[in-house]
Structures are given as C-alpha cells and as structure tokens.
Backbone bond lengths (Angstrom), bond angles and torsions (degrees), N, CA, C in turn:
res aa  C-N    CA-C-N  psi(-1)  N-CA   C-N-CA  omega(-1)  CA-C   N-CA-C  phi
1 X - - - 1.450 - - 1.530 110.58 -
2 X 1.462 109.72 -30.22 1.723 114.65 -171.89 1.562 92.11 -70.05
3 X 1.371 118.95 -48.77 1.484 111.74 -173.31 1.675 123.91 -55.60
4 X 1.453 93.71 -47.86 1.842 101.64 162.41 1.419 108.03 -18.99
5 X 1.877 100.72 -83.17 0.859 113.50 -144.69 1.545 109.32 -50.32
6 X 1.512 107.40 -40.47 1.728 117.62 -164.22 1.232 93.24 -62.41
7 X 1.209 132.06 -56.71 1.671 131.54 163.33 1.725 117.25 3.09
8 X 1.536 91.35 -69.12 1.041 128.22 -163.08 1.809 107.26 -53.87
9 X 1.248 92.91 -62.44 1.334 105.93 -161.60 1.692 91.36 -81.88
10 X 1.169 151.16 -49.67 0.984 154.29 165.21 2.070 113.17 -34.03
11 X 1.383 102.24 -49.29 1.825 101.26 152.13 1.456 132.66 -44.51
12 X 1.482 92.89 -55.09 1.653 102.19 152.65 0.989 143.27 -16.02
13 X 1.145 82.37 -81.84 1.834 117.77 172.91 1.463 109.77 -45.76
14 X 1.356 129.94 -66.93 1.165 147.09 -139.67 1.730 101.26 -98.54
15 X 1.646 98.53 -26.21 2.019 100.20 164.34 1.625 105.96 -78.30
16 X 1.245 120.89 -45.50 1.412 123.20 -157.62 1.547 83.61 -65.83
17 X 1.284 130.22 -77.79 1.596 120.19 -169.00 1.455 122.63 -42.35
18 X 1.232 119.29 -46.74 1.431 126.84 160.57 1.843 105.82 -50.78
19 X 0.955 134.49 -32.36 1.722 125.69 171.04 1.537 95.40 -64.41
20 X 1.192 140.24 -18.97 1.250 99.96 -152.70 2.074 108.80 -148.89
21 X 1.368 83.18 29.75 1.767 111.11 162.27 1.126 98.37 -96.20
22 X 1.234 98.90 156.50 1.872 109.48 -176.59 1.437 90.71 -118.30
23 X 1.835 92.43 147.29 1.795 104.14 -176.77 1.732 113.60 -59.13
24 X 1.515 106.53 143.44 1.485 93.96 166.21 1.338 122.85 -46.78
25 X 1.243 141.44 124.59 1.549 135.54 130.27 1.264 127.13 -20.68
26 X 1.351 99.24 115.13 2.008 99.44 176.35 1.352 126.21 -107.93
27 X 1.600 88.00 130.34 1.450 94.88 179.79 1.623 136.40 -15.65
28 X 0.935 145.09 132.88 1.776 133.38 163.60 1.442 119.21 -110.01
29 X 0.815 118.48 100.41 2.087 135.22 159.05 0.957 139.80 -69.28
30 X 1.079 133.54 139.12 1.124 131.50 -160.90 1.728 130.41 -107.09
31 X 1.100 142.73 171.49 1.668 130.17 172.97 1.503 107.54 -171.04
32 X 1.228 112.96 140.86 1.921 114.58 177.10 1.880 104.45 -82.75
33 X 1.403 97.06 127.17 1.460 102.37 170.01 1.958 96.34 -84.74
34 X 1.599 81.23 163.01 1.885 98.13 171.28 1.238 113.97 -8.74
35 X 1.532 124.63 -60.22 1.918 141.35 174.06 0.712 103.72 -38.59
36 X 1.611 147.14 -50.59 1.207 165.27 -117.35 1.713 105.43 36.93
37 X 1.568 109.63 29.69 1.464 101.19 152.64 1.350 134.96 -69.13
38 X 1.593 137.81 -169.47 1.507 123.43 -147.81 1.737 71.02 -114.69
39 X 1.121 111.00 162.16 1.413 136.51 151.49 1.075 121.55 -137.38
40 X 1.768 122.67 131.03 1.385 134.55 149.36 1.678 124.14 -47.39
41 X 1.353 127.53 128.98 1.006 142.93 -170.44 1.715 108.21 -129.47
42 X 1.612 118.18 133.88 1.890 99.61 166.60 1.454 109.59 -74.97
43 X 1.245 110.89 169.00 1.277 97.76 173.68 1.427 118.69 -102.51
44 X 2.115 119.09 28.08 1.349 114.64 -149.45 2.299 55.12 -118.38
45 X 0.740 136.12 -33.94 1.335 125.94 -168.64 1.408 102.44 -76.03
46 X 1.263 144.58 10.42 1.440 142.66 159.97 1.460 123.33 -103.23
47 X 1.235 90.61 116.90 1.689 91.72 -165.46 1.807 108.89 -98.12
48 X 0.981 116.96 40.90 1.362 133.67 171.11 1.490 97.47 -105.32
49 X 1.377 108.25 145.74 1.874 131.71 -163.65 1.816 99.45 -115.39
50 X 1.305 116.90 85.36 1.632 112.08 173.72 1.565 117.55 3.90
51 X 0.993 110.77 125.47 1.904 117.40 171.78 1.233 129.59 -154.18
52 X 1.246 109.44 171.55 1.620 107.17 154.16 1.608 124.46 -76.39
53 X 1.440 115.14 -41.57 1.518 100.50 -150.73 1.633 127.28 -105.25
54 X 1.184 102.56 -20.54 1.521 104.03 -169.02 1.611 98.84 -120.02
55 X 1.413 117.70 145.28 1.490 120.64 -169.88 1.851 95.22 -76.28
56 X 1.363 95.83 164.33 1.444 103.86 -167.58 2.299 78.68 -97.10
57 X 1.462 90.17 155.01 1.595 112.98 174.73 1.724 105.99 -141.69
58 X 1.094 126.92 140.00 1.531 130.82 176.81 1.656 90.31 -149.06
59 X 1.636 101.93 140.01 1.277 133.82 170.65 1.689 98.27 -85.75
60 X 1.732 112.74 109.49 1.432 118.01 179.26 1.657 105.39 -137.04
61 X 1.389 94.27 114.51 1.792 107.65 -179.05 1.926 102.97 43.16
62 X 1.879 80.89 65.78 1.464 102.66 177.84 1.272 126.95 36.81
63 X 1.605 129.16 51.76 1.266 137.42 -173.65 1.725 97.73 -161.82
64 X 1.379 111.07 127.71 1.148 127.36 174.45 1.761 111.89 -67.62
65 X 1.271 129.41 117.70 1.195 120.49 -150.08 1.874 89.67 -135.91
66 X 1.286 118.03 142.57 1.967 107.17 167.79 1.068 94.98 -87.74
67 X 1.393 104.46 163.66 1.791 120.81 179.88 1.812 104.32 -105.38
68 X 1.401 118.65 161.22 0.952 105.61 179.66 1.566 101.30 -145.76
69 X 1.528 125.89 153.08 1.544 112.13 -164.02 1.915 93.77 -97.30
70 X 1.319 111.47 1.38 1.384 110.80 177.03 1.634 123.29 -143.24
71 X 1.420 137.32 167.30 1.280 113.17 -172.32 2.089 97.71 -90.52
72 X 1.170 87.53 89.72 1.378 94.38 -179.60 1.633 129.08 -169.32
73 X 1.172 135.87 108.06 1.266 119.25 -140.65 1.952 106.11 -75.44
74 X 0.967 103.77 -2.51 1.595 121.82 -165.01 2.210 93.84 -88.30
75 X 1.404 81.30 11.31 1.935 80.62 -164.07 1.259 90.62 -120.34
76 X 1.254 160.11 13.11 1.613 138.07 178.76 1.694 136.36 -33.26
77 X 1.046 109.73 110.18 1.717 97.04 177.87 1.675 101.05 -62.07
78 X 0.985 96.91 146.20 2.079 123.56 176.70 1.330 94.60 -134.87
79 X 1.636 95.26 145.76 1.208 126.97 177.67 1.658 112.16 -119.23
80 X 1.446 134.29 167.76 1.164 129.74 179.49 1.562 105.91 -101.41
C-alpha cells in the first residue's frame, strides 16, 4: 500500500510539472519557390537530422526544393 501510494503521489508530481513547461519552439527554414523567392518552412515538416555533409532536399507541392537554415543560399542545412 506504501508503494501505491508513492506511486501515486509521484504521478502527480510528474503531471503537474509536465502542465506547466512550455512546448519546444520549432525551428523555421527556409527554400526558393519557382521565383526564386524565400519561403518559410516548419522545421517539425523537415525530415532531415542536423549535419555536416549532405545538403538537406524536401519534396514541397511536388517539387524537390533544398532547405536552407537561413534566407541565404550560402546557408544550407546538411545532414550526415
């Protein structure tokens, strides 16, 4: 019953703190449409893993597009 309880109160514990962190912030990226204007991207919709070596690419409204971590083409996110 002692274990319950610690259970118990330990659920508690561990919901009440979880209420009251704020969600991570997600990244925003960038990519040139057709214009070669800048576009906003989330960064929970990029499925490239931070890196050094290979440029990041995402398929966006069916067109293979590079990603970039800045509005600048000299900025590419890479992945390993």
């Amino acid at each position: 019953m002692k274990k319950f309880s610690l259970f118990i109160i330990a659920a508690a514990i561990a919901i009440g703190f979880s209420a009251f962190t704020s969600p991570k912030s997600s990244t925003t990226y960038y990519y040139q449409d057709s214009s070669n204007q800048w576009q906003s991207i989330d960064g929970s919709l990029v499925s490239c893993i931070p890196g050094t070596v290979n440029n990041c690419f995402e398929t966006i409204n069916g067109t293979s597009r590079q990603i970039f971590k800045s509005m600048s083409t000299s900025d590419p996110l890479k992945y390993n």
